[in-house]
N, C-alpha and C positions, 0 to 999 in steps of 0.2 A: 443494462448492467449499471455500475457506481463506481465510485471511490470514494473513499472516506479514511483520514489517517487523524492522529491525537495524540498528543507529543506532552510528556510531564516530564517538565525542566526546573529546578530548585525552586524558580520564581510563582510556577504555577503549570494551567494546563492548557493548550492548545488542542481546538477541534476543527474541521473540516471537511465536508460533504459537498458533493457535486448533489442535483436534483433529477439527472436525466432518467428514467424507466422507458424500456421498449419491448415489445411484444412484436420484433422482424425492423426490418428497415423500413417498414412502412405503416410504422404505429408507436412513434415516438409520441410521449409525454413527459410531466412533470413532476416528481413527487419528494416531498420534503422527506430525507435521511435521517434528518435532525430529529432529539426528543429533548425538551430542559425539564426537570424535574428539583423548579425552587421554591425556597421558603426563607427568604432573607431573613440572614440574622442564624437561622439555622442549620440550611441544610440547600446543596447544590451540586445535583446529578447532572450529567448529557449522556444521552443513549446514542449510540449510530448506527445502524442497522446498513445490510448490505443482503442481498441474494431474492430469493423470489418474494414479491414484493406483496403476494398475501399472506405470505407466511410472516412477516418481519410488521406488519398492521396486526395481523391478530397475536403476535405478542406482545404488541402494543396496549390490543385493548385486552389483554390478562393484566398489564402490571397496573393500567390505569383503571380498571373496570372490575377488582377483584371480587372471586366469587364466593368468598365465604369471609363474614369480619374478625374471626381468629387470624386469619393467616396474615404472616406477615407482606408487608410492602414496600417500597419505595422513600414511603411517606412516612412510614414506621419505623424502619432498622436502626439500628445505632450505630454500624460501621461501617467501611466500603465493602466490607468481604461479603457482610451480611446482604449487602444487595446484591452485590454480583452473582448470590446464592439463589435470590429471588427472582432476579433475570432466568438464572437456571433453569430453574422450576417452572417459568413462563413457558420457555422452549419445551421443554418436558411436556407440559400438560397437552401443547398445541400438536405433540409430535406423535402423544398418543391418541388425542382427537383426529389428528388429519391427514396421516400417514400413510396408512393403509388406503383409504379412498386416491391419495396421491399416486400411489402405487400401480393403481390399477389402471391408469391410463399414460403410466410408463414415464411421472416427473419426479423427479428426485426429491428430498426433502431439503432444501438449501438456503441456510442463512445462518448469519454469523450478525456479532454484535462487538461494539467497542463502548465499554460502560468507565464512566470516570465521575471523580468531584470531590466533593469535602464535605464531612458531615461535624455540625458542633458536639462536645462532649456532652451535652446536658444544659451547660450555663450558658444564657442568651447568650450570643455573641461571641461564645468560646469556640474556638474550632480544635479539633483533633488535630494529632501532629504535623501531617502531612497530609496533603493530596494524592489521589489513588487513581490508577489505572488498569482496568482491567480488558480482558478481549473475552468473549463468552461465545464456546463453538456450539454447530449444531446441535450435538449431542448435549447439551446443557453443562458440560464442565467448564472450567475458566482457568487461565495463566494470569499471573499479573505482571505489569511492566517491570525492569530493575536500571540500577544507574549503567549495567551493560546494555540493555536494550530499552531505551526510553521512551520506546515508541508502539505505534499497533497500524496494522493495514487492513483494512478489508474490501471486497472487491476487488478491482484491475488495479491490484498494486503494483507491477514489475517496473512499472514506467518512469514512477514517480520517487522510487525504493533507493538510487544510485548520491541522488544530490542530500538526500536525508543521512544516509551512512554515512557520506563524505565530511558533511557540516555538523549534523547534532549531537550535544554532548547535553549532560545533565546541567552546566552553569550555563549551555546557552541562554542571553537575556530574551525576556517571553517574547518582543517583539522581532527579535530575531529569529524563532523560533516561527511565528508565523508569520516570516516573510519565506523561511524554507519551508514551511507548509504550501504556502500559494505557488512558489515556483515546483514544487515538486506535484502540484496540480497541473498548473499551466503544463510539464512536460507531459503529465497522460492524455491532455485534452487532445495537444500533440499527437499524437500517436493512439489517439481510439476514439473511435467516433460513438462508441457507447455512452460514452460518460459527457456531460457539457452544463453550461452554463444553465440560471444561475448557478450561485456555487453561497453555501452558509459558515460564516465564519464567527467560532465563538472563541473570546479569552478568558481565563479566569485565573486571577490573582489570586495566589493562597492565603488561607485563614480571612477572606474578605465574606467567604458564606454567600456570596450573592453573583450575579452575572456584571462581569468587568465590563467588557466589549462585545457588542453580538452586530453583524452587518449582513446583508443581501449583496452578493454582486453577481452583476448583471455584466453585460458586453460594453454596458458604458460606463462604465467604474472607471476614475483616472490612474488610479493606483496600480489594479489589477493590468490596466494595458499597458502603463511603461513597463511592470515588471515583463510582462509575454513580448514589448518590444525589445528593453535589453535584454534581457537572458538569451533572446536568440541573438541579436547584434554580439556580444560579448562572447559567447560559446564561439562563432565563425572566426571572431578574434582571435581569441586563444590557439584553435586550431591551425589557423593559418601560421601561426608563431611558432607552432612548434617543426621542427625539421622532417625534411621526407627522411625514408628509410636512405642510408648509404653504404650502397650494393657493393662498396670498391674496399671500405676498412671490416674490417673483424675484429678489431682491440674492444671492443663495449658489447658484442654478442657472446652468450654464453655458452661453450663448447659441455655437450651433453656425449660426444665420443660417437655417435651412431650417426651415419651417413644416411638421408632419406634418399628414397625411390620412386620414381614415376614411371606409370606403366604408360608409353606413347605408342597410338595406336596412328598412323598412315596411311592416309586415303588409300583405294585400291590401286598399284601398280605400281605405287613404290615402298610395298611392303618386303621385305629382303624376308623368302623362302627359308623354314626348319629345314634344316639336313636332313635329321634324321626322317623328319614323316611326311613330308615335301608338300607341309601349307606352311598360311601365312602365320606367321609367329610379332609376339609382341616387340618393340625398341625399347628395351626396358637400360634406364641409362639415372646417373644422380641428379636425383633435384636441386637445381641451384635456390640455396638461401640463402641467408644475411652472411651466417658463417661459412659457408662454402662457396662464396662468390670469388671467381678466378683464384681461385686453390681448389684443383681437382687434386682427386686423391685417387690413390689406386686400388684398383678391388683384388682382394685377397682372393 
């Protein structure tokens, strides 16, 4: 499995991919997520692919290996919609090449894509207005980011998905932005053992047309370990600061009017007999919660 998330904040665009691929627990490997598709001065794509990992290569080599020189490319569009069109069309072609044969030994067609960048308007050096962000499904259709959602996931995103809602907004500054990209890695690596190091990290400043910052990290990266050290030192912190539940007040629990119920069932013998049908019957009694703690109430 992967992750890979890509974040377009005013300043520019944040990418991020783990490298891990596995075929069971017992057939891990490596394989680059990442695609750059540049032309400084002109033009500057990143691809990220996520899902079965021959499927997300050979749409690789449609975009990069095209088969016919009418068609458009990559290398050729003039806009960001126009590629993310051409992603499209990649998935399409692969989907009706290899689908059916997939089919038949009962794998699903799955893979998803997160295409972004900046393309010049024509004149060296000139870039279009903004940086673009796109996510491009199986099916070959596409959404693209907005200042409500500024982001994209693909892969084992749930993990990483909590500190990104909480933090990112569209004026977050870029390096901000990719420090809550790495921690919102660092918590999937956390929690899945699919996904792992290295991990490829690119930035890209807008209207700059070319690749700002691009890095490899590895397990010995200094950066990448203080963040995985504090983030968890810091989290234990915080938690420990904040107060346990207090069973004894009800002034700050919300009364919703409905008194819960638990059904208690009692080892055998000291189950108190139905009258009427002379077995053992349930102790069905209120649940003590926050708001119902030492305020019993009477049942109607």
């Amino acid at each position: 499995m992967t992750y890979c998330v890509a974040m377009c904040v005013d300043e520019g665009l944040v990418f991020l991919s783990d490298t891990r691929t596995n075929a069971g627990v017992d057939h891990i490997s490596t394989a680059r997520k990442m695609s750059v598709f540049e032309v400084p001065g002109e033009r500057m794509l990143v691809l990220l692919g996520a899902g079965n990992l021959s499927l997300t290569q050979a749409v690789l080599h449609e975009l990069s290996e095209p088969t016919g020189p009418s068609r458009p490319t990559l290398w050729t569009v003039s806009t960001m919609a126009d590629a993310a069109r051409v992603v499209g069309q990649a998935v399409r072609d692969v989907h009706q090449r290899e689908a059916n044969a997939l089919q038949e030994f009962g794998v699903d067609f799955n893979c998803s894509f997160i295409l972004g960048g900046q393309i010049g308007d024509g004149d060296e050096g000139v870039a279009q207005p903004r940086p673009r962000l796109f996510m491009v499904y199986a099916a070959g259709n596409h959404i693209e980011s907005s200042r409500v959602n500024p982001y994209f996931q693909i892969g084992e995103s749930k993990y990483g998905k909590p500190i990104i809602d909480r933090v990112l907004v569209p004026s977050t500054p870029l390096d901000e932005a990719a420090k809550c990209a790495l921690i919102s890695m660092d918590s999937t690596l956390r929690s899945n053992l699919s996904v792992g190091l290295p991990l490829d990290l690119l930035v890209y400043q807008k209207d700059t047309l070319k690749v700002t910052r691009f890095v490899s990290i590895d397990q010995d990266n200094a950066y990448y370990q203080m963040i995985h050290r504090t983030w968890g030192e810091r989290l234990r912190q915080v938690f420990s600061e904040i107060p346990e539940p207090d069973w004894q007040s009800t002034g700050d629990v919300p009364q919703n009017g409905h008194v819960g119920e638990m059904v208690l069932y009692r080892p055998p013998g000291a189950l108190h007999m139905d009258a009427d049908r002379g077995t053992p019957g349930a102790d069905v009694r209120a649940a003590q919660t926050l708001a119902q703690a030492d305020k019993p109430k009477a049942r109607g």
